[in-house]
C-alpha positions as CSV (number, residue, x, y, z in Angstrom):
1,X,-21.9,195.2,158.2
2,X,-23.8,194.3,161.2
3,X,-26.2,191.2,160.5
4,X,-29.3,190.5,162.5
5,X,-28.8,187.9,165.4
6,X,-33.3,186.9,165.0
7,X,-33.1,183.4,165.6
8,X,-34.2,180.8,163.0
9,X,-37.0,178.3,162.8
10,X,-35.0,175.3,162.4
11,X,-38.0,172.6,161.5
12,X,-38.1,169.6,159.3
13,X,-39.4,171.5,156.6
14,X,-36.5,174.3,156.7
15,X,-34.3,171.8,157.2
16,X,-34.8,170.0,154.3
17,X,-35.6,173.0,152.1
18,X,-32.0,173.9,152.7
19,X,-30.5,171.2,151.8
20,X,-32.1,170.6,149.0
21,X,-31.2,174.3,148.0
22,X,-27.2,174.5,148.7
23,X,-26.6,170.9,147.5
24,X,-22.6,171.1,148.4
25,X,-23.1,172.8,151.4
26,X,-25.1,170.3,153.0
27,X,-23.5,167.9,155.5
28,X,-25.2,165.2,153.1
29,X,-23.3,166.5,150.0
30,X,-20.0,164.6,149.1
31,X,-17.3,166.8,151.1
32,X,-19.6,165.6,154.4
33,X,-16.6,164.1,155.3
34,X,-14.6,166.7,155.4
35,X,-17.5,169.0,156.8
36,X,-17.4,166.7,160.4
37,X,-13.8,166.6,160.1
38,X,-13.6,170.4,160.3
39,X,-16.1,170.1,163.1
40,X,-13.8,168.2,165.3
41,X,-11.2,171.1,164.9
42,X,-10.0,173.0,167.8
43,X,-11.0,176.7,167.5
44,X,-6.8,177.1,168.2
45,X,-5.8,176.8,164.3
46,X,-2.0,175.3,164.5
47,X,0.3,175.8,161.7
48,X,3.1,176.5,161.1
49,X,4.7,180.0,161.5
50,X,6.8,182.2,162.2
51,X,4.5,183.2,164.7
52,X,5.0,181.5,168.4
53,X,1.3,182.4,169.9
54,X,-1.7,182.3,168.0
55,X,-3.2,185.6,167.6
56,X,-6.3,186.4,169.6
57,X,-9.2,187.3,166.9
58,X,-13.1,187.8,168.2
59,X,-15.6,186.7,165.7
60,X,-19.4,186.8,165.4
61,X,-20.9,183.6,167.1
62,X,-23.4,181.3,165.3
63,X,-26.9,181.9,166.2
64,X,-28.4,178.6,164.7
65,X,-25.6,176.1,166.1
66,X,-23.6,176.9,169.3
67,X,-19.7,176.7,169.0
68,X,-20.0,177.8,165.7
69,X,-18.7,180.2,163.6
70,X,-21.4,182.8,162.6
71,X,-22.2,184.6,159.2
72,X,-20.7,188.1,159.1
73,X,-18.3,187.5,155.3
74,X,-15.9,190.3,156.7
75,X,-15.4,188.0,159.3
76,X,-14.6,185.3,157.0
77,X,-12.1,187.5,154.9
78,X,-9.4,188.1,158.2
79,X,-9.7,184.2,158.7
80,X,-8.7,183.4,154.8
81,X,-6.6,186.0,155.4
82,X,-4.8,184.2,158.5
83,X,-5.3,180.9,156.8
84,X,-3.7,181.8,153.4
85,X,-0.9,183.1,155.5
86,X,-0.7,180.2,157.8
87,X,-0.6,181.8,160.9
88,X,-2.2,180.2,164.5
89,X,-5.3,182.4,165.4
90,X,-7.3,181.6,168.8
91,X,-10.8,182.2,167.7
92,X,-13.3,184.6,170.4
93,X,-17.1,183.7,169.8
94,X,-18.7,186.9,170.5
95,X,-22.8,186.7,171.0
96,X,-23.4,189.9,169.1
97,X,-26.8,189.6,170.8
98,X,-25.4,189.5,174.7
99,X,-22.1,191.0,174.1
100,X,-19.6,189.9,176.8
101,X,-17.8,192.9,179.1
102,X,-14.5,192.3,178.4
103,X,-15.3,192.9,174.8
104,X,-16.6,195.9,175.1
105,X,-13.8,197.3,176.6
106,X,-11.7,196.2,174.2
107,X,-14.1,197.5,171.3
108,X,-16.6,200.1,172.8
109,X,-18.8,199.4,169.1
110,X,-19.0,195.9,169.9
111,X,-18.3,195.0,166.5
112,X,-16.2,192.3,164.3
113,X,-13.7,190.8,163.5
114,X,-11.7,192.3,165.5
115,X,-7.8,190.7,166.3
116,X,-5.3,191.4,168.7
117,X,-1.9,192.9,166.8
118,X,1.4,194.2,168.5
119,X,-0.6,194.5,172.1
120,X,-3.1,196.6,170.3
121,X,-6.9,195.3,169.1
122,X,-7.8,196.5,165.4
123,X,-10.6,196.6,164.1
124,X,-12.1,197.2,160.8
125,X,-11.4,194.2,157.9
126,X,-9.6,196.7,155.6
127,X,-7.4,197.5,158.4
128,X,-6.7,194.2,159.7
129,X,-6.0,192.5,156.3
130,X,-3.5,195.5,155.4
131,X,-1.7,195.4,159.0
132,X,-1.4,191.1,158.6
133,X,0.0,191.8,154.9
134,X,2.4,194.3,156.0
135,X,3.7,192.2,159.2
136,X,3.2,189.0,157.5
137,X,4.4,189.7,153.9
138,X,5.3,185.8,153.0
139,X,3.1,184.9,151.5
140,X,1.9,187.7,149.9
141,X,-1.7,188.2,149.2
142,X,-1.8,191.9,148.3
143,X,-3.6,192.5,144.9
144,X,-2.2,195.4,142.4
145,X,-4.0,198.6,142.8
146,X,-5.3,198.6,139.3
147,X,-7.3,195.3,139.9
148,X,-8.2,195.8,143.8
149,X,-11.3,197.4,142.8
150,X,-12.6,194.7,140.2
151,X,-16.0,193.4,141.5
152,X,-16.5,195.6,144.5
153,X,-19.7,196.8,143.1
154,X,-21.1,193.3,143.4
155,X,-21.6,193.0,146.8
156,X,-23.8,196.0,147.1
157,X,-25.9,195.6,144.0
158,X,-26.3,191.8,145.5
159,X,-28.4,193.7,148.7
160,X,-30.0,196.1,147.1
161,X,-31.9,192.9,144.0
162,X,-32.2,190.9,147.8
163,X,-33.8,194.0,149.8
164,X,-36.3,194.5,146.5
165,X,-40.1,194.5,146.8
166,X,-40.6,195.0,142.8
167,X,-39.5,192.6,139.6
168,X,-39.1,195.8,137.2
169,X,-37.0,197.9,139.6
170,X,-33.9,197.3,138.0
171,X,-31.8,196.1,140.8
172,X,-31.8,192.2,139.1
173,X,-30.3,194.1,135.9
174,X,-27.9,196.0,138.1
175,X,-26.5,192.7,140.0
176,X,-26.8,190.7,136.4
177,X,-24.5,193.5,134.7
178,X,-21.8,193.5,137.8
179,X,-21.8,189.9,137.7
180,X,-21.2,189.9,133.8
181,X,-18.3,192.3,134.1
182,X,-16.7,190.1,136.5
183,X,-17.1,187.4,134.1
184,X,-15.7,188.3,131.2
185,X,-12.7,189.7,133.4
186,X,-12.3,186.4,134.3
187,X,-12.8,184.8,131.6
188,X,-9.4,187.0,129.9
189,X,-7.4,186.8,133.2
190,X,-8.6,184.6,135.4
191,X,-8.6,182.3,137.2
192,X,-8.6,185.0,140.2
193,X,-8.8,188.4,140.4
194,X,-4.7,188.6,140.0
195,X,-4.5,185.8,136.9
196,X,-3.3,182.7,138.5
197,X,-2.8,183.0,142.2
198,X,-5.3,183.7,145.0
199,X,-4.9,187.3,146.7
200,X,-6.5,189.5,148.9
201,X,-9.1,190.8,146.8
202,X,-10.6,187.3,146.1
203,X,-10.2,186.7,149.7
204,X,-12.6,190.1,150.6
205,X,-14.9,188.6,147.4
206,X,-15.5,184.9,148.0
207,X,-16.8,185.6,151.4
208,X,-19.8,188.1,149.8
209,X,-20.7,185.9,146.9
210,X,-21.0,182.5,149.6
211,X,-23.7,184.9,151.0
212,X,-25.1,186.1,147.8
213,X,-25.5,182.0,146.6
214,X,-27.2,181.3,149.7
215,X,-29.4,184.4,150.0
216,X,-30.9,184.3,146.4
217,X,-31.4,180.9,146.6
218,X,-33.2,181.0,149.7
219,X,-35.2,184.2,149.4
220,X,-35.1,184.9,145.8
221,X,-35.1,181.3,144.2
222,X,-32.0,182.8,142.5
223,X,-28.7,181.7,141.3
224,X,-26.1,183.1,138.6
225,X,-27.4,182.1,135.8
226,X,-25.1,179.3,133.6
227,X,-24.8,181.9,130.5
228,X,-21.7,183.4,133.5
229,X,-19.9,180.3,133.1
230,X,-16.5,182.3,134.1
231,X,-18.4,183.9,137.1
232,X,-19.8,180.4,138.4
233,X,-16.7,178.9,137.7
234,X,-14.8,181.2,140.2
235,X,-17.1,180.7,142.9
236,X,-16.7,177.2,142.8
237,X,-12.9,177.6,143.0
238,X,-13.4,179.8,146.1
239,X,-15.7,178.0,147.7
240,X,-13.8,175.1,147.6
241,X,-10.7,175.8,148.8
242,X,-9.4,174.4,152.2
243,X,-9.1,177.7,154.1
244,X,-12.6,178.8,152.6
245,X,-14.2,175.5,154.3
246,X,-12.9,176.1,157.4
247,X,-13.6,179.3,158.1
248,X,-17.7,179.8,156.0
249,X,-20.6,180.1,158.0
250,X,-23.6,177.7,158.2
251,X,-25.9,178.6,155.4
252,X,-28.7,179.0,158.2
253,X,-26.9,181.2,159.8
254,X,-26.7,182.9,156.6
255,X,-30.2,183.0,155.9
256,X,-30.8,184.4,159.8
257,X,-28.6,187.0,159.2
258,X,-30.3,188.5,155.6
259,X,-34.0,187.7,157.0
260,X,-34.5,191.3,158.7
261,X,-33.1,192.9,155.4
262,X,-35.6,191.0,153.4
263,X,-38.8,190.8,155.4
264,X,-38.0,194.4,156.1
């Protein structure tokens, strides 16, 4: 999905606004210790692997903060990927704005994530998380066929109640009844997607729902309501994890990257 690089107006007033709205995602929430920790962490992940060179993985840059990791959630889902995995990655900030040569050569549509593999650069998150699954099977992440597809709908039904001009159109209904599905799926076989392990489908999730908090709330003044309590209760899980912390965007880069979508 290719996000908008506008910049964004970072006053007081937005400043504050946001961290009133996304309470643990503030630096002044309770994990800010961890948040500066994280900060102070090389952009060369070490862990250890099997793996003796990290692999080379370009990412979308931040537009609000530089150094940091910007908002694109397919992005997101390689890094879990890696991190779940525990395998070194060297992260490439790419300025999707002022995209550098070398990249370009490498990826003549200049998009992301895109990761370096057996000498070859693939592209495309489906690809990328199927190739590190297959050459990196321990641990294993895949998710059974017959659940891969469960909440896939969300995502999309997320942009379209975002992108909407008009309360009665349906699309609040449309996201309500995904994220209701999702619920009660969880609530029979949760905690994740695959019972009681994390796997690849909550990793290609987590990343869209950390966007579809933080764009509601901001745009929409939004949020799953608490009659989900399953739904809500997996998001927190996600967005909690280790690997998900180190690897989400700022929420106002996630706000830049929605505002051309909304304001149309």
């Amino acid at each position: 999905m290719a996000m908008s690089t506008a910049n964004l107006p970072t006053t007081a007033i937005s400043l504050s606004a946001s961290i009133k709205t996304f309470g643990r995602f503030s630096l002044l929430s309770n994990n800010s210790h961890k948040i500066k920790s994280f900060n102070r962490r090389a952009l060369i992940v070490k862990m250890s692997s099997s793996v003796s060179d990290p692999l080379e993985i370009c990412v979308k840059a931040s537009i609000t903060t530089p150094g940091k990791l910007g908002d694109c959630p397919f992005t997101q889902r390689v890094l879990l990927t890696l991190e779940e995995k525990h395998l070194p990655y060297d992260m490439k900030m790419i300025d999707l704005a002022n995209k550098p040569e070398w990249f370009l050569k490498v990826s003549p549509e200049g998009k992301v994530p895109l990761i370096k593999l057996d000498d070859k650069w693939l592209a495309d998150s489906d690809v990328i998380t199927e190739s590190l699954e297959e050459k990196y099977p321990d641990p294993p992440l895949s998710t059974p066929p017959e659940k891969a597809s469960i909440g896939s709908k969300i995502f999309s039904t997320f942009i379209g109640f975002l992108k909407s001009k008009d309360q009665s159109d349906g699309t609040e209904q449309a996201l309500l009844s995904e994220l209701t599905s999702f619920n009660d799926r969880i609530e029979k076989n949760g905690p994740f997607i695959n019972g009681k392990d994390v796997s690849a489908a909550d990793l290609a999730l987590g990343p869209k729902l950390y966007h579809l908090e933080i764009a509601l709330a901001h745009y929409k003044q939004w949020s799953v309501p608490a009659s989900l309590p399953y739904m809500k209760s997996y998001m927190e899980k996600i967005f909690t994890m280790d690997s998900f912390i180190k690897t989400r965007a700022l929420p106002e880069d996630v706000i830049a990257g929605w505002r051309p979508k909304v304001m149309g």
